[in-house]
ZADODREN-298112 format. One record per residue: x, y, z of N, C-alpha, C in turn; residue in three letters; residue number from 1. Coordinates in steps of 0.1 Angstrom, whole numbers, plus 5000, padded with zeros to 4 digits. Layout:
<rs>
r nxx->X	nyy->Y	nzz->Z	caxx->X	cayy->Y	cazz->Z	cxx->X	cyy->Y	czz->Z	residu->Ala	num->NUM
...
</rs>
This chain:
<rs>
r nxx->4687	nyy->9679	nzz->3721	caxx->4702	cayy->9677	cazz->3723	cxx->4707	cyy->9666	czz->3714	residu->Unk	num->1
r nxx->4717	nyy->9667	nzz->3709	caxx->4724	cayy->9656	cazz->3698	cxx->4731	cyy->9648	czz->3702	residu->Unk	num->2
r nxx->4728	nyy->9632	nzz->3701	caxx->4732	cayy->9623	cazz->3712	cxx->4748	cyy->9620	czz->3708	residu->Unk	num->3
r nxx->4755	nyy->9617	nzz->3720	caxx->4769	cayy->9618	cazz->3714	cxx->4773	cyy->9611	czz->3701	residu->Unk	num->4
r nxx->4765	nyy->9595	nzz->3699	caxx->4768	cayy->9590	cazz->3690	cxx->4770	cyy->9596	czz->3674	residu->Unk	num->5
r nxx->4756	nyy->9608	nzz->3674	caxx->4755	cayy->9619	cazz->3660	cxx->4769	cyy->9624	czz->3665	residu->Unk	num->6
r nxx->4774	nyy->9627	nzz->3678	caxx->4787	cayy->9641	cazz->3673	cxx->4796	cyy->9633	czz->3670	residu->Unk	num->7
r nxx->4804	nyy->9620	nzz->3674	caxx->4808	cayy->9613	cazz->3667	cxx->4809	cyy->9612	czz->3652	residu->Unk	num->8
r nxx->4802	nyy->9611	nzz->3649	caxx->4801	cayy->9610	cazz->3635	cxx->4802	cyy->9624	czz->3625	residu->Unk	num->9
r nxx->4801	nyy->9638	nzz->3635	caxx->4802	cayy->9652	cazz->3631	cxx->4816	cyy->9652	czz->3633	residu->Unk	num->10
r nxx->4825	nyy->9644	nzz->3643	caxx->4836	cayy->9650	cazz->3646	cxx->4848	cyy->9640	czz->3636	residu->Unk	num->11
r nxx->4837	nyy->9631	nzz->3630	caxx->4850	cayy->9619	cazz->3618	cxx->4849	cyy->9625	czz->3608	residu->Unk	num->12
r nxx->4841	nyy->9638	nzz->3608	caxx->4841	cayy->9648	cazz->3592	cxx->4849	cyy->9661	czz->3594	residu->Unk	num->13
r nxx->4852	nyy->9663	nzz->3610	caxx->4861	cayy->9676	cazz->3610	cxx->4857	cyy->9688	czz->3613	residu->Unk	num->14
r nxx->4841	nyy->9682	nzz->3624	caxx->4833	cayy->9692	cazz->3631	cxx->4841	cyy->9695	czz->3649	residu->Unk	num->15
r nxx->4845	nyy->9704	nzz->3648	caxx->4859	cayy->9710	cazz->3659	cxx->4844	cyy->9709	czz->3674	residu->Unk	num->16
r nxx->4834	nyy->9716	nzz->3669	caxx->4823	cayy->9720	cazz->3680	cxx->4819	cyy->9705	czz->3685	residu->Unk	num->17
r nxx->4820	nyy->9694	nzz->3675	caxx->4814	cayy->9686	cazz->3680	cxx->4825	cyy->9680	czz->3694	residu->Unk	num->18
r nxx->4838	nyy->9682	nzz->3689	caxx->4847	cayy->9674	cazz->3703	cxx->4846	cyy->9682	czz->3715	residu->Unk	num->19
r nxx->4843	nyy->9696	nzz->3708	caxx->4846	cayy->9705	cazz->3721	cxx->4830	cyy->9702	czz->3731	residu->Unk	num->20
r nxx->4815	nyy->9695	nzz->3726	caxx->4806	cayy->9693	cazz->3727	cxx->4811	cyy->9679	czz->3738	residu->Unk	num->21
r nxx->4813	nyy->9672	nzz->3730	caxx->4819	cayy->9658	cazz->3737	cxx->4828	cyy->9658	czz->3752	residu->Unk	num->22
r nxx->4840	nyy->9670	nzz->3748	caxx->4850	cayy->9670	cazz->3760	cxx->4833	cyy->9677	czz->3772	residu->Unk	num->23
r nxx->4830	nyy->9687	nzz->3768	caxx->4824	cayy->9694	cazz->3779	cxx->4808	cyy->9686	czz->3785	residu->Unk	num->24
r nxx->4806	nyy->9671	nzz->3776	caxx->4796	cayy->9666	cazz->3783	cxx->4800	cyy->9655	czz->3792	residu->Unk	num->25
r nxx->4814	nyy->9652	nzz->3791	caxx->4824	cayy->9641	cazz->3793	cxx->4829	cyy->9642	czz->3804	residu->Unk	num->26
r nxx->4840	nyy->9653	nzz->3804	caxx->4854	cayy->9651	cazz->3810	cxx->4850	cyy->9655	czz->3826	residu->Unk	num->27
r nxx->4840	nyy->9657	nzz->3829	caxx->4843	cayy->9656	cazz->3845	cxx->4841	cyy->9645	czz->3852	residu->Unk	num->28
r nxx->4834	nyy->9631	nzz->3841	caxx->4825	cayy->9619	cazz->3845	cxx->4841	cyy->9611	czz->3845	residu->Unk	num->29
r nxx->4849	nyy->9612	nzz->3832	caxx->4859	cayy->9604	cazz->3829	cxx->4873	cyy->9609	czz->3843	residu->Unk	num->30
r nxx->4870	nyy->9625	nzz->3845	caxx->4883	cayy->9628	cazz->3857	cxx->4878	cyy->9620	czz->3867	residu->Unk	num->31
r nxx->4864	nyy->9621	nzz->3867	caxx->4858	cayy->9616	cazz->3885	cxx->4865	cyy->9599	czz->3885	residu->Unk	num->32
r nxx->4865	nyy->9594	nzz->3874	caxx->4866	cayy->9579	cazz->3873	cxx->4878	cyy->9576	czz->3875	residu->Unk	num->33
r nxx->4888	nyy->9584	nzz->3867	caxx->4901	cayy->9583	cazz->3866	cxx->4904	cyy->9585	czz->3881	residu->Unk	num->34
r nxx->4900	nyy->9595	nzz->3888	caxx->4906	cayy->9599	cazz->3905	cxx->4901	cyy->9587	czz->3912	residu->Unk	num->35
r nxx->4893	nyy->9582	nzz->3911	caxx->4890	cayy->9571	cazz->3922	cxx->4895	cyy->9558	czz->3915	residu->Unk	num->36
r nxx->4900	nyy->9560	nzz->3901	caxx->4911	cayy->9546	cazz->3900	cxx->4924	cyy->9546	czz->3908	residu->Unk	num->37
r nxx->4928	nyy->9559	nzz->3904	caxx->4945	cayy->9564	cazz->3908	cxx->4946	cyy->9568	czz->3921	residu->Unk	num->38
r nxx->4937	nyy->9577	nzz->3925	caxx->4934	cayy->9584	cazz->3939	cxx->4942	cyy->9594	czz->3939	residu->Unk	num->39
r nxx->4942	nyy->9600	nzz->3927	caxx->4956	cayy->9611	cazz->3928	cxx->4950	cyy->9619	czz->3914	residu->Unk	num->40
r nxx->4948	nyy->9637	nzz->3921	caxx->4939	cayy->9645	cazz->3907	cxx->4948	cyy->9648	czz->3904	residu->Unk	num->41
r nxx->4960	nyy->9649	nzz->3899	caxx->4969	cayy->9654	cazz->3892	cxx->4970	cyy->9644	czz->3880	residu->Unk	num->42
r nxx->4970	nyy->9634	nzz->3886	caxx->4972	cayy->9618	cazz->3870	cxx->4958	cyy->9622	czz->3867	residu->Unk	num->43
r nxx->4948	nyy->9618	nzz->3872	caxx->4933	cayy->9617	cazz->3868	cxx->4934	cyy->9630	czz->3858	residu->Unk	num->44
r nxx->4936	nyy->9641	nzz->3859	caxx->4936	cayy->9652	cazz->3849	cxx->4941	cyy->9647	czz->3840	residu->Unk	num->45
r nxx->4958	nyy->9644	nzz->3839	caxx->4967	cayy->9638	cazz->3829	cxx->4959	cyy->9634	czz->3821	residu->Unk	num->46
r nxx->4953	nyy->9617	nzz->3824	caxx->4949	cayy->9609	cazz->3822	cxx->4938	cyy->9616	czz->3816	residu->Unk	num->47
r nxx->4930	nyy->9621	nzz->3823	caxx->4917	cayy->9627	cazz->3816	cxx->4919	cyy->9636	czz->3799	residu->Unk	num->48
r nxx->4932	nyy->9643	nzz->3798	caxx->4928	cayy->9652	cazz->3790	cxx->4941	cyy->9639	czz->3780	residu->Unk	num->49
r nxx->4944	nyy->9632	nzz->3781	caxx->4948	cayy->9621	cazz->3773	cxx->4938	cyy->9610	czz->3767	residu->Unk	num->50
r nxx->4930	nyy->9608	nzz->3771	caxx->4915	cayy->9602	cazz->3767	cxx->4910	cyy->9610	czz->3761	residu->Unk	num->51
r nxx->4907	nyy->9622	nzz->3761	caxx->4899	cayy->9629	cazz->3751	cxx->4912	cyy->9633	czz->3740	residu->Unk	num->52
r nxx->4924	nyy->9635	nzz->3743	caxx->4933	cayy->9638	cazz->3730	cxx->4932	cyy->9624	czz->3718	residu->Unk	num->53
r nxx->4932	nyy->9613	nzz->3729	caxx->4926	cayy->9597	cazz->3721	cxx->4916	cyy->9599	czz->3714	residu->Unk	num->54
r nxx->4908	nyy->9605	nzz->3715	caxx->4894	cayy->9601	cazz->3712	cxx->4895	cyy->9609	czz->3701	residu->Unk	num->55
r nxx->4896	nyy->9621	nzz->3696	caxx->4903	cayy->9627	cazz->3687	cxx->4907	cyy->9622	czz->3677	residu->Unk	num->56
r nxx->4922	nyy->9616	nzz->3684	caxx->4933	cayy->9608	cazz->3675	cxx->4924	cyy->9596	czz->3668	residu->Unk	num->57
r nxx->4920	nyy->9588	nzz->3677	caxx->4911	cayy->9577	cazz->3671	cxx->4898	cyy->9573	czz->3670	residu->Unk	num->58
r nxx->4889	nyy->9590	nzz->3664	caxx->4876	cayy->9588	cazz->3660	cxx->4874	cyy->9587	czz->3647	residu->Unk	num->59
r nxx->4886	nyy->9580	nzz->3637	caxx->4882	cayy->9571	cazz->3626	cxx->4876	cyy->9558	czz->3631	residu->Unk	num->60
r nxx->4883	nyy->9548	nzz->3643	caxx->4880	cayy->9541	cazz->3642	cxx->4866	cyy->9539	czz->3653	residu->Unk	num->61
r nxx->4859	nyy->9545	nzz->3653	caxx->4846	cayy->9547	cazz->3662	cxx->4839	cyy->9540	czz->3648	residu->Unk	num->62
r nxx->4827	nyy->9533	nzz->3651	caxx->4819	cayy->9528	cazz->3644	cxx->4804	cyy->9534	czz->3646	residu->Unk	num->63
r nxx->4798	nyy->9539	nzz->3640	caxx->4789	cayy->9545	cazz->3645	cxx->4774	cyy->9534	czz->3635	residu->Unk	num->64
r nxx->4766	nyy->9532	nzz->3645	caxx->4757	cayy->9538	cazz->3657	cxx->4763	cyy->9530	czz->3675	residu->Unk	num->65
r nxx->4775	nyy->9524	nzz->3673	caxx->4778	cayy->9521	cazz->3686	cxx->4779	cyy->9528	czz->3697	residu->Unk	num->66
r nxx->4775	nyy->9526	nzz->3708	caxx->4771	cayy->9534	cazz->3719	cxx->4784	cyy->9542	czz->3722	residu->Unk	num->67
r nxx->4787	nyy->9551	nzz->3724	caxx->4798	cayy->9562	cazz->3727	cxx->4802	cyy->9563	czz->3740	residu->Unk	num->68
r nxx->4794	nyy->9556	nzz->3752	caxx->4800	cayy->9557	cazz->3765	cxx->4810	cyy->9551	czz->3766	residu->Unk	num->69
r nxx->4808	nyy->9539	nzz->3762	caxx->4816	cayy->9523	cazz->3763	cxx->4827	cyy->9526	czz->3757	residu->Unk	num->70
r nxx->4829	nyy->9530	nzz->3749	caxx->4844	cayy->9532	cazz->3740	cxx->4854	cyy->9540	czz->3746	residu->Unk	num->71
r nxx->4845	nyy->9555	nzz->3751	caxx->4852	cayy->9567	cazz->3756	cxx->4858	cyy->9560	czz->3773	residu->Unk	num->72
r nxx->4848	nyy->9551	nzz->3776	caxx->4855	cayy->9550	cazz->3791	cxx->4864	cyy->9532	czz->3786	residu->Unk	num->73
r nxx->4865	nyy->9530	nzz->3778	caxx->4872	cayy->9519	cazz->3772	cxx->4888	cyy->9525	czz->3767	residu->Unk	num->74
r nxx->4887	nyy->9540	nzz->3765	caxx->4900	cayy->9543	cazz->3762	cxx->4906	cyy->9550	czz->3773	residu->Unk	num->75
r nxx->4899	nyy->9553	nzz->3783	caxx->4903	cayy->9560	cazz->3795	cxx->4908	cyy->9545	czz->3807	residu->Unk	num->76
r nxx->4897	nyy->9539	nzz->3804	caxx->4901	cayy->9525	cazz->3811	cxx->4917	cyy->9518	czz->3808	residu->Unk	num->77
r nxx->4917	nyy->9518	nzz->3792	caxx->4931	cayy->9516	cazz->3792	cxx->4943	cyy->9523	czz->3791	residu->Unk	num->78
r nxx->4938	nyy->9536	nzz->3794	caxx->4951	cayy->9545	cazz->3797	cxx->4952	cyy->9542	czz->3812	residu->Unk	num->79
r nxx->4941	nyy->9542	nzz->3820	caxx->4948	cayy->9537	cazz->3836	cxx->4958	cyy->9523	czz->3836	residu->Unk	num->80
r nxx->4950	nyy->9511	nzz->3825	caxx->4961	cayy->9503	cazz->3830	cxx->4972	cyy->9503	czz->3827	residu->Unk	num->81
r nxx->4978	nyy->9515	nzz->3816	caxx->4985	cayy->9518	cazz->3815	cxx->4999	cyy->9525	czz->3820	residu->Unk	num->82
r nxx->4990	nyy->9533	nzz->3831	caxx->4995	cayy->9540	cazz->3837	cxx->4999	cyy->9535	czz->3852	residu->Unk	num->83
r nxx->4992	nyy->9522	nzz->3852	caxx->4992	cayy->9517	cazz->3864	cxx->5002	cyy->9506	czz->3861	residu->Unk	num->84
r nxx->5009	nyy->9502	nzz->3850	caxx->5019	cayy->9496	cazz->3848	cxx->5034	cyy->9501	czz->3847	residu->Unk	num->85
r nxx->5031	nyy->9513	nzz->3845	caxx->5043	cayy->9523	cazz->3841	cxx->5048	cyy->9534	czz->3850	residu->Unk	num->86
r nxx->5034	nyy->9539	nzz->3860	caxx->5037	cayy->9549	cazz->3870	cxx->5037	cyy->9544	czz->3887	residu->Unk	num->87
r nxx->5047	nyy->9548	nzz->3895	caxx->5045	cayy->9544	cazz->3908	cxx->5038	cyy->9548	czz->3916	residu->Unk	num->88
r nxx->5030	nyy->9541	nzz->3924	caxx->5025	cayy->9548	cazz->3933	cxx->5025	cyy->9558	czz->3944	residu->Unk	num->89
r nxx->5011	nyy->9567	nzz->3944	caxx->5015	cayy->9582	cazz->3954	cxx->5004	cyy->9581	czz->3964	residu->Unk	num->90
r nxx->5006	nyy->9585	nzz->3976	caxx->4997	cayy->9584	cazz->3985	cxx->4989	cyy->9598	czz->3985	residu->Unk	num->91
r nxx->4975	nyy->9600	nzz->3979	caxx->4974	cayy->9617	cazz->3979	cxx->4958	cyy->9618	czz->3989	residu->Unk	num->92
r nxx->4962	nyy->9623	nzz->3997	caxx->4946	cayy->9626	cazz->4002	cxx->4943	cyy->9640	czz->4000	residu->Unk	num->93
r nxx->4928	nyy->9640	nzz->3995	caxx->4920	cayy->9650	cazz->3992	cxx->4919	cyy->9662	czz->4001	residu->Unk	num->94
r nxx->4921	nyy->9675	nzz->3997	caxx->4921	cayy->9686	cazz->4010	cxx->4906	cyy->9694	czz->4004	residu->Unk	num->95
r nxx->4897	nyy->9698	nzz->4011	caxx->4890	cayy->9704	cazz->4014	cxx->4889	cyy->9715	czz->4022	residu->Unk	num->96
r nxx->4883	nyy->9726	nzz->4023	caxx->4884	cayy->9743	cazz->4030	cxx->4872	cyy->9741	czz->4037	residu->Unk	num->97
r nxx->4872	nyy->9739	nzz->4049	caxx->4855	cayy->9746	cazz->4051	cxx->4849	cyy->9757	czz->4052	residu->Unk	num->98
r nxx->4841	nyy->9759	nzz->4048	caxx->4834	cayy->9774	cazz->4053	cxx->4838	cyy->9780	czz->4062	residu->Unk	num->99
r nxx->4835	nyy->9771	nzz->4073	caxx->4834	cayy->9777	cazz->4089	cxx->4837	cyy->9763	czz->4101	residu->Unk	num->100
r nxx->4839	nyy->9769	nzz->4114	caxx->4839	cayy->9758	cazz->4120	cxx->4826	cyy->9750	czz->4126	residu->Unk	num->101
r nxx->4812	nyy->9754	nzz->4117	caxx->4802	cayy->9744	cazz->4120	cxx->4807	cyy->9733	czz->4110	residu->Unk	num->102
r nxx->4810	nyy->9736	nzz->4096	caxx->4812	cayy->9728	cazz->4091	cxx->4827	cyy->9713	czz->4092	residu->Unk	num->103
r nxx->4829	nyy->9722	nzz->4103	caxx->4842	cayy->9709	cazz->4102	cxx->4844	cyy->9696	czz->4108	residu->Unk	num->104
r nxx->4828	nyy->9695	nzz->4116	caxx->4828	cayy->9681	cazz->4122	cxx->4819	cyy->9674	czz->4108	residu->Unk	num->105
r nxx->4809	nyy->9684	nzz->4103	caxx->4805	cayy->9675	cazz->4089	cxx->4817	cyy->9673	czz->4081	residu->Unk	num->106
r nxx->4824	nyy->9680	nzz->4074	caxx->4838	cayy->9677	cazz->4068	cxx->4842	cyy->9668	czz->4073	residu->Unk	num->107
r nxx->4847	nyy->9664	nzz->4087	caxx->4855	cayy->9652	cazz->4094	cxx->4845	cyy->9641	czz->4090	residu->Unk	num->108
r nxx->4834	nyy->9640	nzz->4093	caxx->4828	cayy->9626	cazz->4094	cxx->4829	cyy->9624	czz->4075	residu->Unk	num->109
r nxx->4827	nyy->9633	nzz->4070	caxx->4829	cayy->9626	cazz->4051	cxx->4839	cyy->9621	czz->4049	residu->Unk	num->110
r nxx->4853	nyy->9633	nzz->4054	caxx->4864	cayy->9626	cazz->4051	cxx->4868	cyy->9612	czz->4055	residu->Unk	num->111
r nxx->4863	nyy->9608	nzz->4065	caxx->4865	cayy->9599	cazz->4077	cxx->4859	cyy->9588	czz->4064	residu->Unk	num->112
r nxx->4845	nyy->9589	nzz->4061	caxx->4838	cayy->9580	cazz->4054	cxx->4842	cyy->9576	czz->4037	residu->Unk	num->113
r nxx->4851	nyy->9586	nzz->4037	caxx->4851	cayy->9587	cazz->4024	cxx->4869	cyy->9578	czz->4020	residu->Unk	num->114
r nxx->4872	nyy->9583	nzz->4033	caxx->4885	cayy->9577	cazz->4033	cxx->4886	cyy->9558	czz->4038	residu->Unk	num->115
r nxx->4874	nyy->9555	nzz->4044	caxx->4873	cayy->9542	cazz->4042	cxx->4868	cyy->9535	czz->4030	residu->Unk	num->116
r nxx->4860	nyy->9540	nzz->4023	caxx->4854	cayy->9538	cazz->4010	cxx->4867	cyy->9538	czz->4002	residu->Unk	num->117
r nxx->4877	nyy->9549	nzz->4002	caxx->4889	cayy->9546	cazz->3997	cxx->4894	cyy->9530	czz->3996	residu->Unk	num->118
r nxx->4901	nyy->9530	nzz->4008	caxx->4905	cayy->9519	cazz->4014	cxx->4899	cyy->9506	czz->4008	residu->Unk	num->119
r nxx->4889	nyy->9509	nzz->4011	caxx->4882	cayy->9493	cazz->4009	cxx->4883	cyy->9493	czz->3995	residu->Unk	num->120
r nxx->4882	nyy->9503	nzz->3984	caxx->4880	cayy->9499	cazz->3971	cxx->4898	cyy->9496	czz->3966	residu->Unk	num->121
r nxx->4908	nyy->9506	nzz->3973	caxx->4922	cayy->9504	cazz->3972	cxx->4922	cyy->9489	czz->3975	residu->Unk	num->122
r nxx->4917	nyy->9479	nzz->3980	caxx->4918	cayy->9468	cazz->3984	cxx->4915	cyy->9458	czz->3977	residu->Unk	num->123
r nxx->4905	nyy->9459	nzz->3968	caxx->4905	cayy->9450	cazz->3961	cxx->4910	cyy->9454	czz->3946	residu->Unk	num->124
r nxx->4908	nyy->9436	nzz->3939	caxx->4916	cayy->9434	cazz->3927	cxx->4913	cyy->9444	czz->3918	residu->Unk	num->125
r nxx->4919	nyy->9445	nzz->3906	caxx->4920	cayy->9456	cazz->3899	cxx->4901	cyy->9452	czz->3890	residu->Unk	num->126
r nxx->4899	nyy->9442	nzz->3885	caxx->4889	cayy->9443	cazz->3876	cxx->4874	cyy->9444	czz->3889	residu->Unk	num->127
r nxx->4874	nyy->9440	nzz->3903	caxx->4866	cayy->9443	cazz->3910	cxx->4866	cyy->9457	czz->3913	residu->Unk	num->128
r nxx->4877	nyy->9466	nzz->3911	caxx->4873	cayy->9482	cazz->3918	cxx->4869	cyy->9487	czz->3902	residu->Unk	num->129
r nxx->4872	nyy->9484	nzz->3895	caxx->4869	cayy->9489	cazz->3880	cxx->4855	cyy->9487	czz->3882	residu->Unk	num->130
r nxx->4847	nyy->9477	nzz->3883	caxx->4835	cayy->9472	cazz->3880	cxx->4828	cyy->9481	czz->3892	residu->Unk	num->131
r nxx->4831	nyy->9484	nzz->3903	caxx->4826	cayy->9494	cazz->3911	cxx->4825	cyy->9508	czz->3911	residu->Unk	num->132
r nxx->4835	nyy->9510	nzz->3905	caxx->4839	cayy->9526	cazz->3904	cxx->4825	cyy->9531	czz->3889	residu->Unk	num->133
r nxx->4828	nyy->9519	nzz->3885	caxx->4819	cayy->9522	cazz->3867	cxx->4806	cyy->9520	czz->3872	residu->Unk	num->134
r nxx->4805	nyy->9513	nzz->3884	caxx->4786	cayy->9508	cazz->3882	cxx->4784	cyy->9524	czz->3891	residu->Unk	num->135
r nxx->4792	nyy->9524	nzz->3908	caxx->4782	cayy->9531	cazz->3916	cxx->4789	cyy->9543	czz->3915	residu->Unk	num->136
r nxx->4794	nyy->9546	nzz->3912	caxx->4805	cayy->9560	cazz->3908	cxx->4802	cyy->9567	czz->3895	residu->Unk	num->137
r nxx->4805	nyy->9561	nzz->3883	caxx->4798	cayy->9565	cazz->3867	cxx->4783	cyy->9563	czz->3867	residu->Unk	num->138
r nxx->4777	nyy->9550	nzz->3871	caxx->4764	cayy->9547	cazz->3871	cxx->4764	cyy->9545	czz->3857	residu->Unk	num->139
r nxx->4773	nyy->9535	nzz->3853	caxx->4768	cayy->9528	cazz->3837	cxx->4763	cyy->9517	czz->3844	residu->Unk	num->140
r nxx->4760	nyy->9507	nzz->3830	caxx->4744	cayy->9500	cazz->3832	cxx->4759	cyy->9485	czz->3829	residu->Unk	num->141
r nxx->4753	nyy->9478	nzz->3837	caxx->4759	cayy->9464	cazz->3834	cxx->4763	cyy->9460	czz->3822	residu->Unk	num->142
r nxx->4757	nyy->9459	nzz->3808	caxx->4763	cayy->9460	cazz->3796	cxx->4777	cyy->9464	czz->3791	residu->Unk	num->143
r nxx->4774	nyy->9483	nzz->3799	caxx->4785	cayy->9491	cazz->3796	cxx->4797	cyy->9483	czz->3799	residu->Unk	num->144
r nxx->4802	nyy->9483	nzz->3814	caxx->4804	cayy->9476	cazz->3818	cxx->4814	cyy->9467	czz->3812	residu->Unk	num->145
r nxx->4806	nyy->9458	nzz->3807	caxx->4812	cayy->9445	cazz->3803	cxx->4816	cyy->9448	czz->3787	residu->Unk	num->146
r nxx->4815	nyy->9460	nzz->3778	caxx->4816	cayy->9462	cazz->3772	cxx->4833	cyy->9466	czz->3775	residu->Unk	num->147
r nxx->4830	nyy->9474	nzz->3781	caxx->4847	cayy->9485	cazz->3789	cxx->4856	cyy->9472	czz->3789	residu->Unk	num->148
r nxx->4851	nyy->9463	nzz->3797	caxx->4859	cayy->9450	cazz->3806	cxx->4864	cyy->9441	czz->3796	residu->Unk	num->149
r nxx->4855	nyy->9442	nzz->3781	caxx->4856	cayy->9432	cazz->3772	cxx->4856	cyy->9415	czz->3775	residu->Unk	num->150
r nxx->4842	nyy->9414	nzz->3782	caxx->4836	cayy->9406	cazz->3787	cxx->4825	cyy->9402	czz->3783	residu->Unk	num->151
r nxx->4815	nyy->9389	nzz->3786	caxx->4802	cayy->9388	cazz->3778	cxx->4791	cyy->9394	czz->3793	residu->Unk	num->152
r nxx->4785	nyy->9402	nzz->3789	caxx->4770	cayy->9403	cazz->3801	cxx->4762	cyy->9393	czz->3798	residu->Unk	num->153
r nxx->4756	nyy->9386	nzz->3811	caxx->4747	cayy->9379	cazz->3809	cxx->4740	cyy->9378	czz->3823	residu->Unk	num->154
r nxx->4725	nyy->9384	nzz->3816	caxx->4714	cayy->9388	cazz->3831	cxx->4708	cyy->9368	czz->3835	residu->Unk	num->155
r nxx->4709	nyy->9372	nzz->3851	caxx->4705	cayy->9359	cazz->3850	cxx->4690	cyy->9353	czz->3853	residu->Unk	num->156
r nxx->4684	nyy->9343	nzz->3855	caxx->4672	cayy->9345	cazz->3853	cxx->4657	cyy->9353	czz->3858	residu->Unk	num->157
r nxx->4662	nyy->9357	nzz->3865	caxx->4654	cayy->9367	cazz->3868	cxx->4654	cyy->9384	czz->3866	residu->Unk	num->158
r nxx->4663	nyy->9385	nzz->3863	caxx->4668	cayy->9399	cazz->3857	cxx->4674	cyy->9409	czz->3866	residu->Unk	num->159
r nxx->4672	nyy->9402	nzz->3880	caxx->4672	cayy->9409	cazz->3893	cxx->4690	cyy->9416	czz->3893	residu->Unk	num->160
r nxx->4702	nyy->9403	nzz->3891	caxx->4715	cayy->9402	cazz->3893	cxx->4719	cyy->9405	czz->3877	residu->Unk	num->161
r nxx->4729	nyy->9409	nzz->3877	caxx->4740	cayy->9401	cazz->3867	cxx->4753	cyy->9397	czz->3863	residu->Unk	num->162
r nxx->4758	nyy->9391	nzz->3860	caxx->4770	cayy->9389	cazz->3859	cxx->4778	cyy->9386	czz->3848	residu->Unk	num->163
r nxx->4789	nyy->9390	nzz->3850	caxx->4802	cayy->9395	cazz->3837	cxx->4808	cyy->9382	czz->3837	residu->Unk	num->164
r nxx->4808	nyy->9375	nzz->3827	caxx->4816	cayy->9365	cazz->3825	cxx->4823	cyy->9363	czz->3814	residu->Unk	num->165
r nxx->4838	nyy->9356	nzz->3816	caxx->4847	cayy->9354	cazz->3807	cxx->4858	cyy->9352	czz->3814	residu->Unk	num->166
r nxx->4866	nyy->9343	nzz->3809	caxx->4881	cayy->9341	cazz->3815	cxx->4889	cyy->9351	czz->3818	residu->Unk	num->167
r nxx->4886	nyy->9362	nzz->3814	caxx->4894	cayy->9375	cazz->3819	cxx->4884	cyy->9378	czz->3837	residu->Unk	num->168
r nxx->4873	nyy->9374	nzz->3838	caxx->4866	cayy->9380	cazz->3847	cxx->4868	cyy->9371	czz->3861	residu->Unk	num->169
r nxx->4876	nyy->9371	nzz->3873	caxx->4879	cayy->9365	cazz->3883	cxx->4869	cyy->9362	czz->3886	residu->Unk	num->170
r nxx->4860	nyy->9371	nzz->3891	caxx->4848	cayy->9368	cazz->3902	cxx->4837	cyy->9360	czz->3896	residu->Unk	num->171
r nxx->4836	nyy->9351	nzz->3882	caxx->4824	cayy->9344	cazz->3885	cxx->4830	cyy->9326	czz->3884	residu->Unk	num->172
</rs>
């Protein structure tokens, strides 16, 4: 398989397969991220298929061999803040069908759980639900991270923790 960073560099020459490669290994990781910033799939799409029109528009300035996660969710990252400066807030909760009615006490207890998980991440500050949504939701690696955040990573001595530090970063 051809790591995104090679299709990058196929798509700054005007290889069409290579974005359409990119959108289809991408865009469901960047909607998933986008929906649990916004809480609303209708922006998250928006949003989503605006990040890949970016990436497009601005894969001159991709540098390659630089890692390709970090940038793509660096430009999707700042289309949320952007949109979270410009659009008002919508209360959307997720609907689901179930099969049948065994399934709808499992359905209730998710929704139930899932809707607190909401909540709690709706609650905090903007650069703590980012750093959550990216670690346990995306499952990027601390680096990424702080790469997105434009922050310095630094593991601490044991390698166990780590933490994002910089003046932009509240929590250390």
């Amino acid at each position: 398989m051809v790591r995104d960073e090679e299709l990058c560099r196929q798509l700054q020459v005007g290889n069409e397969a290579a974005m359409e490669a990119l959108v289809h290994r991408h865009h469901r990781a960047i909607f998933v991220y986008l929906y649990r910033m916004t809480g609303d799939a209708h922006t998250a799409e928006d949003l989503a298929q605006e990040a890949f029109i970016r990436l497009c528009t601005r894969i001159v300035s991709y540098r390659y061999p630089s890692p390709f996660l970090p940038w793509l969710y660096t430009i999707a990252h700042n289309l949320y803040k952007d949109w979270r400066k410009n659009a008002y807030q919508r209360n959307v909760v997720p609907t689901e069908h179930p099969a049948d009615q065994a399934d709808m006490l499992d359905l209730t207890e998710r929704l139930a759980n899932r809707a607190e998980v909401s909540r709690a991440l709706a609650s905090l500050d903007e650069p703590h639900r980012t750093a959550l949504v990216l670690r346990y939701y995306q499952d990027l690696t601390v680096p990424q991270i702080a790469q997105i955040e434009g922050v310095l990573a630094a593991l601490w001595p044991h390698g166990q923790q780590a933490c994002c530090c910089s003046a932009a970063a509240p929590w250390c």
